[in-house]
N, C-alpha and C positions, 0 to 999 in steps of 0.2 A: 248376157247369156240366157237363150231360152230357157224355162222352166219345164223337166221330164215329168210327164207324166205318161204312164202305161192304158192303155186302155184297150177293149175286143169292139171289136169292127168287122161285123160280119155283113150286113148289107149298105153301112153307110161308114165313115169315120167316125168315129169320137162317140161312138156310141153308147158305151158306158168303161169309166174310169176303174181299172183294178189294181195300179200304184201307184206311187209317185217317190221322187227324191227329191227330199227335205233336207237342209244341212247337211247333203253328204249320204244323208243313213237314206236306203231304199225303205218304204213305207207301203205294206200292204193295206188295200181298200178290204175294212169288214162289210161297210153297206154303203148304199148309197140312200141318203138321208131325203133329198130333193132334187129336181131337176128340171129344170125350164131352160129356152130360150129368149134371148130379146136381139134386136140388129147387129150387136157386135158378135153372138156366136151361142155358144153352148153353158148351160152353166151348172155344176152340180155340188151340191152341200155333201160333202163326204165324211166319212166316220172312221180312223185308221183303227188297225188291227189294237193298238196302247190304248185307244180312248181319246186320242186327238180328234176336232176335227178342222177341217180343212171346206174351205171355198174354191173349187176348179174352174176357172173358167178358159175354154176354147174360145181367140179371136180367131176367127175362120178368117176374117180379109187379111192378116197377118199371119196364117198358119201355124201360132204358135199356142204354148198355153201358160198363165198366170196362175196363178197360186197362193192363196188365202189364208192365213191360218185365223181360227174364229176361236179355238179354246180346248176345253177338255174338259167331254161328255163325262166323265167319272167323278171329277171337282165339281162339277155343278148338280150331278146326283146325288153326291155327297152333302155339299151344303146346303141343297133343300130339304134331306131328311129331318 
C-alpha cells in the first residue's frame, strides 16, 4: 500500500509536504528541514508537529511516495545538552 502523504501543489506537484500518516495517526508537517532532488523524484527531510522526523521521498516514475522515519529531533536535543 502506497504511503499518504499531504502536500500543496500550487504550480507543480509535490511541491512541499504538509502531512503524512504514520501507523494510522495523521501527522502534521512543522517544517520542512531539507529538500533536494536526485533521478528517482523529490525528496524532503521533514520535522512532525511531536518532534519526529521523517524522510519523504516522491518516486515520480511510480507516482507514489515512501516514507522514512530518521528519529526525534527533541531526544537528540535533549542528549546533546
Amino acid at each position: 500500500m502506497p504511503s499518504a502523504v499531504e502536500c500543496r501543489s500550487d504550480y507543480a506537484y509535490a511541491q512541499r509536504p504538509v502531512a503524512l500518516t504514520w501507523e494510522g495517526r495523521r501527522l502534521e508537517v512543522a517544517g520542512v528541514q531539507a529538500e533536494w532532488r536526485t533521478p528517482a523524484g523529490k525528496h524532503f527531510r521533514v520535522r512532525v508537529a511531536e518532534g519526529r522526523v521523517f524522510e519523504l521521498t516522491y518516486v515520480e516514475p511510480l507516482d507514489e511516495w515512501q516514507i522514512q522515519p530518521l528519529g526525534d529531533e527533541s531526544r537528540t536535543t535533549a542528549e546533546g545538552s
